[in-house]
Structure formats: C-alpha cells, structure tokens
DOVO-641823 format. One record per residue (C-alpha): residue in three letters; x, y, z; residue number from 1. Coordinates in nm, 4 decimals. Layout:
BEGIN
{res ALA&c1 X&c2 Y&c3 Z&n NUM} $
...
END
This chain:
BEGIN
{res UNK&c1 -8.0438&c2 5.2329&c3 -15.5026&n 1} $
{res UNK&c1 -8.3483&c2 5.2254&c3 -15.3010&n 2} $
{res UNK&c1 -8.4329&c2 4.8494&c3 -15.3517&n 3} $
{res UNK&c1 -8.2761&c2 4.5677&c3 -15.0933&n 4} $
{res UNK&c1 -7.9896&c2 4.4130&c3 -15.1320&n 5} $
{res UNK&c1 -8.1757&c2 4.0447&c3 -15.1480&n 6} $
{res UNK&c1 -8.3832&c2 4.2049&c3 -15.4792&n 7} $
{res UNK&c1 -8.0904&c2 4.3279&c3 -15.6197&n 8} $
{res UNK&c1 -7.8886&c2 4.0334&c3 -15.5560&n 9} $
{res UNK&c1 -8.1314&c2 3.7884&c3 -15.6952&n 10} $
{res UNK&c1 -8.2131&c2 4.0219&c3 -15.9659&n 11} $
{res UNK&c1 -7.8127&c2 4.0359&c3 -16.1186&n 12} $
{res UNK&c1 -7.7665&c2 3.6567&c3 -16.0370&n 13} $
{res UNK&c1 -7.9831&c2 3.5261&c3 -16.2974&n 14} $
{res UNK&c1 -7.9302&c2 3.5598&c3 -16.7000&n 15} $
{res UNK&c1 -8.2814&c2 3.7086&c3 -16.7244&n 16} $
{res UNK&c1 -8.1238&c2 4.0303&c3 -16.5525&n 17} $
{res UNK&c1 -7.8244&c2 4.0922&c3 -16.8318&n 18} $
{res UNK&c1 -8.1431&c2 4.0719&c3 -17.0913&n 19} $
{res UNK&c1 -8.3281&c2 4.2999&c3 -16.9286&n 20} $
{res UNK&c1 -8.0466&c2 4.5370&c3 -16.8625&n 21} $
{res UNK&c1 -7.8726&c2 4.5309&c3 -17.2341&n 22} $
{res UNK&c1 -7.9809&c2 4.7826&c3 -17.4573&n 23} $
{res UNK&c1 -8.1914&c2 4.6685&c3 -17.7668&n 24} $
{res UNK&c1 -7.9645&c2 4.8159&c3 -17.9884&n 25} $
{res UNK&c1 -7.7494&c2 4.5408&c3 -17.8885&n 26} $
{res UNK&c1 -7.9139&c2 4.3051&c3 -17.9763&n 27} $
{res UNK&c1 -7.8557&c2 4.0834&c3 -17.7579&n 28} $
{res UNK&c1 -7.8877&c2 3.6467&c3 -17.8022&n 29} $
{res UNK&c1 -7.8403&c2 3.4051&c3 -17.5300&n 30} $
{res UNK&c1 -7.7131&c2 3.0823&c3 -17.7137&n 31} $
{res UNK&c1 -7.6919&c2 2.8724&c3 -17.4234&n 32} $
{res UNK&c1 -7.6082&c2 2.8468&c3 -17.0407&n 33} $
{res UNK&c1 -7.4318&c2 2.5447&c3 -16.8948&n 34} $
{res UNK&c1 -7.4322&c2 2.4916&c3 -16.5433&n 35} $
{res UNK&c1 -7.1956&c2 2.2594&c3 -16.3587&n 36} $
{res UNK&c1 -7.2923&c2 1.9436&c3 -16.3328&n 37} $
{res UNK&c1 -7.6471&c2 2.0328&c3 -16.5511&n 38} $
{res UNK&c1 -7.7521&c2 1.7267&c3 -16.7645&n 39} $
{res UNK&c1 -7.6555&c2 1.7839&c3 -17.1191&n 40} $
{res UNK&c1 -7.9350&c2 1.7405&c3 -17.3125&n 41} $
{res UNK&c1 -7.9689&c2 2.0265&c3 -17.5411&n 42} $
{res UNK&c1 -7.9342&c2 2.0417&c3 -17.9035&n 43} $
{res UNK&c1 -7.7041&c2 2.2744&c3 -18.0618&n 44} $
{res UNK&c1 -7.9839&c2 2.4387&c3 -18.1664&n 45} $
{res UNK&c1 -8.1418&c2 2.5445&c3 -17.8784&n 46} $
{res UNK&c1 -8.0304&c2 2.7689&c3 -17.5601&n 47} $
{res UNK&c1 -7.8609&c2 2.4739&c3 -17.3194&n 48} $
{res UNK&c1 -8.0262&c2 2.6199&c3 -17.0701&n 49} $
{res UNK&c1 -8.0319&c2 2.2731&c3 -16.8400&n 50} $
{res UNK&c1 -8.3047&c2 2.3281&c3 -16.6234&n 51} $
{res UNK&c1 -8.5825&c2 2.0905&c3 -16.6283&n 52} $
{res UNK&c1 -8.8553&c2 2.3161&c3 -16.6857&n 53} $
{res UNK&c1 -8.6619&c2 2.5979&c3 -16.8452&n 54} $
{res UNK&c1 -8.7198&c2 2.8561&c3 -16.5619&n 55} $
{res UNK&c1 -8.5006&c2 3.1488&c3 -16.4447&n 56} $
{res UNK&c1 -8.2422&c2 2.9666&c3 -16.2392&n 57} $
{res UNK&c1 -7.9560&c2 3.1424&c3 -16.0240&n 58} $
{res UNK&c1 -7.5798&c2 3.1799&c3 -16.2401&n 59} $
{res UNK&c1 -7.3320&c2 2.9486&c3 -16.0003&n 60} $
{res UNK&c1 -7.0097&c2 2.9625&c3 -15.9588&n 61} $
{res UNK&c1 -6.8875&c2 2.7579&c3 -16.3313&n 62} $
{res UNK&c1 -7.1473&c2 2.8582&c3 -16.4772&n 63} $
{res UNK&c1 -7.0754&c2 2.9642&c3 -16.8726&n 64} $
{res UNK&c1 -7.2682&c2 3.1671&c3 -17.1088&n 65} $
{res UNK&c1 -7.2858&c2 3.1656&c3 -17.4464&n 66} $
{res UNK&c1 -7.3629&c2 3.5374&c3 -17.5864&n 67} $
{res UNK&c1 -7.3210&c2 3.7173&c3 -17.8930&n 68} $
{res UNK&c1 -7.4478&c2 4.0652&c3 -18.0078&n 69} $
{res UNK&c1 -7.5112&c2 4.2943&c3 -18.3020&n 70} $
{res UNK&c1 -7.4474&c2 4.6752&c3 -18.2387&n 71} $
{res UNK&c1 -7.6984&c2 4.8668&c3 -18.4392&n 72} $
{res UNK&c1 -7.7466&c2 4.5442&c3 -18.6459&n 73} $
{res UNK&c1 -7.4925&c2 4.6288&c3 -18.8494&n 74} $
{res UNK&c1 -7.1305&c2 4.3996&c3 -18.9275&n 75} $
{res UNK&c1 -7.1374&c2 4.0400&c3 -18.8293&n 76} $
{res UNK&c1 -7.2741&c2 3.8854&c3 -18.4696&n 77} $
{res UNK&c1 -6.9334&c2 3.9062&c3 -18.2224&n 78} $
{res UNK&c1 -6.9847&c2 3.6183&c3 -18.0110&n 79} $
{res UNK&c1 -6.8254&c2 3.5313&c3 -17.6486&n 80} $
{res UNK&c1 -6.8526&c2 3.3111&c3 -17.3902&n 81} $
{res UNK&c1 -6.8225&c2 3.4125&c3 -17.0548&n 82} $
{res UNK&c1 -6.8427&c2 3.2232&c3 -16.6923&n 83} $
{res UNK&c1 -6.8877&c2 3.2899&c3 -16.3394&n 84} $
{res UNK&c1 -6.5934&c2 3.1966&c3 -16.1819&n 85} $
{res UNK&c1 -6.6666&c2 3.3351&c3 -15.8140&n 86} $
{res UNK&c1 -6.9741&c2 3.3698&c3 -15.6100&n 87} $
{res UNK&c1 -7.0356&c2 3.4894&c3 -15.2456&n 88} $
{res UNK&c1 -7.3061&c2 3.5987&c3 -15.0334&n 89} $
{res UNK&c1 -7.3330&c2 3.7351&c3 -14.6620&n 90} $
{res UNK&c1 -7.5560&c2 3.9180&c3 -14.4787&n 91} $
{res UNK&c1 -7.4522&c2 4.2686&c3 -14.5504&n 92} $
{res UNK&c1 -7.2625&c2 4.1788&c3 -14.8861&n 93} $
{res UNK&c1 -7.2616&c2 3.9773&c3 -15.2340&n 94} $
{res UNK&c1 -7.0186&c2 3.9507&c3 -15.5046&n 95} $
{res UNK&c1 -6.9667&c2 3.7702&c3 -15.8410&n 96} $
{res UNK&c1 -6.7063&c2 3.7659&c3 -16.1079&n 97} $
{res UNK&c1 -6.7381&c2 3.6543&c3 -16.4795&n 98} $
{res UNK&c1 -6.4628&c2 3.6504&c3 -16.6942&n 99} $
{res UNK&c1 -6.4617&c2 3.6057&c3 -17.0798&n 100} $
{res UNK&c1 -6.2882&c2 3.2840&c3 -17.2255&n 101} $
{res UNK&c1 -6.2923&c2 3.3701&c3 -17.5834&n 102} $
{res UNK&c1 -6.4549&c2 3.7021&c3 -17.7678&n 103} $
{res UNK&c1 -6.3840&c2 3.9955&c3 -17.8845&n 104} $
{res UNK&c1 -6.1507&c2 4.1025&c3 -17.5417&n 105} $
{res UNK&c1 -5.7972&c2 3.8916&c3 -17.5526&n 106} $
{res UNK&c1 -5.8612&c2 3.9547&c3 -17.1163&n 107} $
{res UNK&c1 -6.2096&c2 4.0409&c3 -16.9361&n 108} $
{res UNK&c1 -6.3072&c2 4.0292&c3 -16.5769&n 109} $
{res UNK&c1 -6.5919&c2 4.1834&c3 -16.4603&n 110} $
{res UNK&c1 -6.6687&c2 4.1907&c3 -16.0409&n 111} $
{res UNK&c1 -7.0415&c2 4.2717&c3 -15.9769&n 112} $
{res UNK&c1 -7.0337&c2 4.3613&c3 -15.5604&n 113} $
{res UNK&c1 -7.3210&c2 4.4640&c3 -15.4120&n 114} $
{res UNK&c1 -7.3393&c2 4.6151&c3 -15.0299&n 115} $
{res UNK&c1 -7.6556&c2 4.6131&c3 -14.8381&n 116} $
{res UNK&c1 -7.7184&c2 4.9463&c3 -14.6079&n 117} $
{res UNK&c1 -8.0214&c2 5.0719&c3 -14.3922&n 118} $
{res UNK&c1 -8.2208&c2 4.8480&c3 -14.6635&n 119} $
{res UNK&c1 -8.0870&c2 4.9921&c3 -14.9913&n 120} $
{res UNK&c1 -7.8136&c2 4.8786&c3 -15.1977&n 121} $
{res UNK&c1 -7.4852&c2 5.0103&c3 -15.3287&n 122} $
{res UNK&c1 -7.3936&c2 4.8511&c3 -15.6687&n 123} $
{res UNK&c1 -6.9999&c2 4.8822&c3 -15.8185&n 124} $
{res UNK&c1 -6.8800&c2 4.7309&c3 -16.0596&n 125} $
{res UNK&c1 -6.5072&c2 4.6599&c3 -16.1092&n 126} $
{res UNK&c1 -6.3663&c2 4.5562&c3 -16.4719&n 127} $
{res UNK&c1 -6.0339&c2 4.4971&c3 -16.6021&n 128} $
{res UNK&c1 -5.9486&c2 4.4198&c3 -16.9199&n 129} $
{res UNK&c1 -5.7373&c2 4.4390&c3 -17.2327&n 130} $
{res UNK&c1 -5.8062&c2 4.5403&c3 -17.5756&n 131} $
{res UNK&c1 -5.7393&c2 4.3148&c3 -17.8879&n 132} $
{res UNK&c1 -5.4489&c2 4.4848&c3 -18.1136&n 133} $
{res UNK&c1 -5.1414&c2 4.4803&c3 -17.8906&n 134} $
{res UNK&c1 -4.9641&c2 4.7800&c3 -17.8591&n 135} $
{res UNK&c1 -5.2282&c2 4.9622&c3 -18.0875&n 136} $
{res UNK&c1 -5.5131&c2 4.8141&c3 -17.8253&n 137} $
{res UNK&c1 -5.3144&c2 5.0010&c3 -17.5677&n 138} $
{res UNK&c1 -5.2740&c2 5.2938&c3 -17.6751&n 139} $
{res UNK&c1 -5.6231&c2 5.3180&c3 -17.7403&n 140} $
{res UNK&c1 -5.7170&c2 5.1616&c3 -17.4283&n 141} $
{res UNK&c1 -5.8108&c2 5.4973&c3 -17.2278&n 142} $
{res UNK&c1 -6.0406&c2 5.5818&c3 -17.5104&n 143} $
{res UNK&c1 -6.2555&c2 5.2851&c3 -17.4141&n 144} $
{res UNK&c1 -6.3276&c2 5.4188&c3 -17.0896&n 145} $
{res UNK&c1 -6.5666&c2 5.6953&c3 -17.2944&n 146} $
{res UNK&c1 -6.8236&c2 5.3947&c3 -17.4030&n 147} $
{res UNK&c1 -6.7804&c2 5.1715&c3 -17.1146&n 148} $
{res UNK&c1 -6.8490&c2 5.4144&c3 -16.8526&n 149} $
{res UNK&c1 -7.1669&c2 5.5379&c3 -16.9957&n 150} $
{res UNK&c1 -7.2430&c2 5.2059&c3 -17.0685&n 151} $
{res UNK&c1 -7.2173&c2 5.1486&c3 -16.7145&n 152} $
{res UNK&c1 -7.4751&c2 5.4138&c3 -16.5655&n 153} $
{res UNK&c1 -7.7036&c2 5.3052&c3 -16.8264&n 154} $
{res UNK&c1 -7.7222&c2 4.9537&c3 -16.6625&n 155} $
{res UNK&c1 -7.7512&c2 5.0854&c3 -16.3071&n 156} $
{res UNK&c1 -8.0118&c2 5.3396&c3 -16.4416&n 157} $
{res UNK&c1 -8.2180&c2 5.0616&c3 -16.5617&n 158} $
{res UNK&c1 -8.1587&c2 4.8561&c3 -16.2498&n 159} $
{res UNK&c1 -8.2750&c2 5.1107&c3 -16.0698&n 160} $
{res UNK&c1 -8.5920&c2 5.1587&c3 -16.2823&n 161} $
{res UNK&c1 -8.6935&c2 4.7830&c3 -16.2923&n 162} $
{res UNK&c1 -8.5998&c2 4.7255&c3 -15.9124&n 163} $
{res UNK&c1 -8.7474&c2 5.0445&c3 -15.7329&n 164} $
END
C-alpha cells in the first residue's frame, strides 16, 4: 500500500484500527481492553479500557481484548477474548501476534507483519487455526478458507482506503 510503514504500523497497533476495519454487519463491541500492569479500575460495565483519559493507546505485548460480534444481527452475540502475545518493531519491519484464549475457535493465531519499502508498506497476514467440531471441523476446514480469505482483502482494502 502506498502509505508508510510508521502509519500503517501505528494504525493496526491500536484497537481503534480493528473497529474501523470490521465490517458493520459485524457488529462489532469492544467489552474491554486490559493492559499489563493497567490499574484496574473499571466496572464490569464499562470497556476496561485502563487509560487515564480513555484515549487510543498502543496494544502491548499481554495485552487482552474482550470482543464479541453479531453477524447480520441475527443468533446470539459469540464472544472471545483475544491477546497480543508478541510485538516487534525495526526499522524496515513490524510484527504482532494475537491469539484467541476462549471463543468460538478451539486454536487461533493471527501474525499481522508489516515490511516497509521505498516508503510504502507490504501488509500479510498469517493465521492458523482450528475449527470447533473435531473431525467434522476438519473436514470442513478448507471450506473456511472461502470466507476468511475474502474477509481478508476486505480489511486490507479498507486499510488502504483510510491510510492512503
């Protein structure tokens, strides 16, 4: 994409860019975001988002986040939490991995790298995972490939619109 790799960087490290790059139709809810060593001084009712005056702040390594979503609005909410569990930046290069510890995925581990070149950016993402149902998950498991890959483009196509 034709947008640097500091913009694009800063851009996917915050939770501000998942919301902007999930569909509506999603519908999407943050429930909270706990940073290490953030003061915990949230309700239950509220996003624990930790910051003292509630502003975008960058997703560290240990950081967890509370999501849940509503295809379509249709069926009940399916809720996960998810947390960064690796972080690096260079000059050239940046990287982060979240993986899911408990939703709708028994295994989830999504690597967001980004390479800076001649002052664009390359974006690839990398996910592994396993479907719930076992045997029947697997089977199925190369079918998933036909939503998550258009699901995919759609969030570099919007990164792309926001960022350039």
């Amino acid at each position: 994409m034709a947008a640097p790799l500091d913009e694009v960087w800063a851009f996917h490290s915050r939770i501000e860019g998942l919301e902007a790059l999930t569909p509506s139709f999603m519908n999407l809810r943050v429930h909270g975001v706990e940073r290490p060593n953030a003061d915990e001084s949230a309700d239950d009712e509220s996003p624990k988002v930790n910051d003292s005056d509630g502003s975008e702040s960058v997703l560290d390594a240990g950081t967890r986040v509370e999501l849940s979503i509503r295809p379509f609005g249709v069926g009940p909410r399916q809720h996960w939490e998810t947390e960064i569990v690796e972080r690096e930046r260079d000059d050239d290069a940046a990287y982060f991995v979240d993986e899911m510890n408990g939703g709708p995925f028994p295994y989830w581990r999504h690597a967001h790298r980004f390479f800076g070149v001649d002052g664009e950016t390359i974006i690839v993402d990398e996910v592994t995972y396993a479907l719930p149902g076992g045997p029947v998950g697997d089977a199925v498991s190369p079918l998933a490939v036909v939503g998550f890959e258009p699901m995919f483009r759609d969030r570099h196509r919007r990164t792309k619109q926001l960022l350039e």
